[in-house]
C-alpha positions as CSV (number, residue, x, y, z in Angstrom):
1,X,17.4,-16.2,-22.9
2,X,14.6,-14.5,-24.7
3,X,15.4,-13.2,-28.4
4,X,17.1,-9.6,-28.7
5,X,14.4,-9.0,-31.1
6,X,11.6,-9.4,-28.0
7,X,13.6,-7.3,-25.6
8,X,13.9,-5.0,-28.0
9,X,10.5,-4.7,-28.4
10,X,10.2,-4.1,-24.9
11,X,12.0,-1.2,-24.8
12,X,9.8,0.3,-27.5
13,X,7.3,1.9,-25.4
14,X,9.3,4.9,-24.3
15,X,6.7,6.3,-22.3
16,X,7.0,3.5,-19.8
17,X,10.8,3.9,-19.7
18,X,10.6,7.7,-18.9
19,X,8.2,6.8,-16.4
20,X,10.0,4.7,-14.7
21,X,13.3,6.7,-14.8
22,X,11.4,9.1,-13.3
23,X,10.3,7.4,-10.5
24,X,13.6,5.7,-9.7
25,X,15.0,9.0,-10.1
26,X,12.2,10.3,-7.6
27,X,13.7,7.9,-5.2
28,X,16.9,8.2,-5.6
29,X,17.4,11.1,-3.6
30,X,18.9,9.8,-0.2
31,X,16.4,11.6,2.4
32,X,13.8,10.6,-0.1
33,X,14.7,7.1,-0.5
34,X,15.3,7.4,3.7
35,X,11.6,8.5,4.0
36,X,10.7,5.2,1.9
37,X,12.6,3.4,4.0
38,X,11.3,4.5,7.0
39,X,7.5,4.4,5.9
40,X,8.1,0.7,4.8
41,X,9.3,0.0,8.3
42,X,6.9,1.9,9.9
43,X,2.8,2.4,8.9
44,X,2.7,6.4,9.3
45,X,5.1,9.0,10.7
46,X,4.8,12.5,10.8
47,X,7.1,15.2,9.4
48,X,8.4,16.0,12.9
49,X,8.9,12.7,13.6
50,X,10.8,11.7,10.3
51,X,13.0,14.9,10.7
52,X,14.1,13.8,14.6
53,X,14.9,10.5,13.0
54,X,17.1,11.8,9.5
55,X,18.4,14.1,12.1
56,X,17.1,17.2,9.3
57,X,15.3,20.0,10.0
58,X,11.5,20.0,9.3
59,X,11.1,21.6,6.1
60,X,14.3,19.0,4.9
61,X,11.7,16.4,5.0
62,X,8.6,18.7,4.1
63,X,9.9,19.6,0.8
64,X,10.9,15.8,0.5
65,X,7.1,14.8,1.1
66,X,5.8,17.1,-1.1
67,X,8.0,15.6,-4.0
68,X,6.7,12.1,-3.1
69,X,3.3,12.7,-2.8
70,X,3.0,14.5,-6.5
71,X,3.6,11.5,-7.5
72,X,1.5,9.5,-5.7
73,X,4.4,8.1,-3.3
74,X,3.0,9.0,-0.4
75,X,-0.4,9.3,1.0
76,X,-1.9,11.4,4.1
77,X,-4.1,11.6,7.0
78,X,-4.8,14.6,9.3
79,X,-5.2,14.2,13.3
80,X,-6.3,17.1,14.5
81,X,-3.2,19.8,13.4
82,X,-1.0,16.9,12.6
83,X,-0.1,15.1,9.8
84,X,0.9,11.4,9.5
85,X,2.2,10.2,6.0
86,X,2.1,6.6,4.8
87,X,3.3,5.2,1.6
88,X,0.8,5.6,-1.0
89,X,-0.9,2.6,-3.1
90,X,1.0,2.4,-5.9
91,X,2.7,0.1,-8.8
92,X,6.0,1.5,-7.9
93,X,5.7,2.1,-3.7
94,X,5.4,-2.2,-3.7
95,X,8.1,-2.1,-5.8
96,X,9.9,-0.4,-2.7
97,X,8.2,-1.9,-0.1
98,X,9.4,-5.8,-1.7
99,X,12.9,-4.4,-1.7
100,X,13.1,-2.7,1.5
101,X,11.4,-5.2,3.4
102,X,14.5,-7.7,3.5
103,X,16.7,-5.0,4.6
């Protein structure tokens, strides 16, 4: 086991900590954490399709999105007047997709 002293240390830089308490706490919503799961499983979906799925209504899932993507969890692409969403590229969406993936 390493030395308290070192993981001590580790937990110095605050910034990261908060950051990452954010984005668990991002996540931890359970439609949220459902639309994760659901872009892991599956490479884009749109917002109609994810709300037939959570059994929600659109704007359930919408305002779910939008939290995601201001942080970068999520990522877009426009067909025509639809929308698909993917998971974004990100440190903490491989994080998700490595622990969904088993599931």
């Amino acid at each position: 086991m390493r030395e308290k002293a070192t993981i001590k240390k580790e937990l110095e830089n605050e910034e990261a900590v908060l950051a990452c308490a954010r984005e668990f706490g991002l996540v931890g919503d359970p439609t949220r954490m459902k639309i994760c799961w659901l872009l892991c499983k599956h490479n884009e979906l749109s917002v109609g399709e994810m709300a037939q799925i959570l059994g929600v209504s659109d704007s359930v899932v919408s305002h779910a999105l939008r939290k995601l993507k201001e942080r970068d969890m999520v990522q877009t692409r426009q067909d025509h007047k639809r929308v698909f969403y993917a998971l974004g590229k990100n440190p903490f969406t491989k994080v998700i997709k490595n622990s969904l993936k088993e599931v």
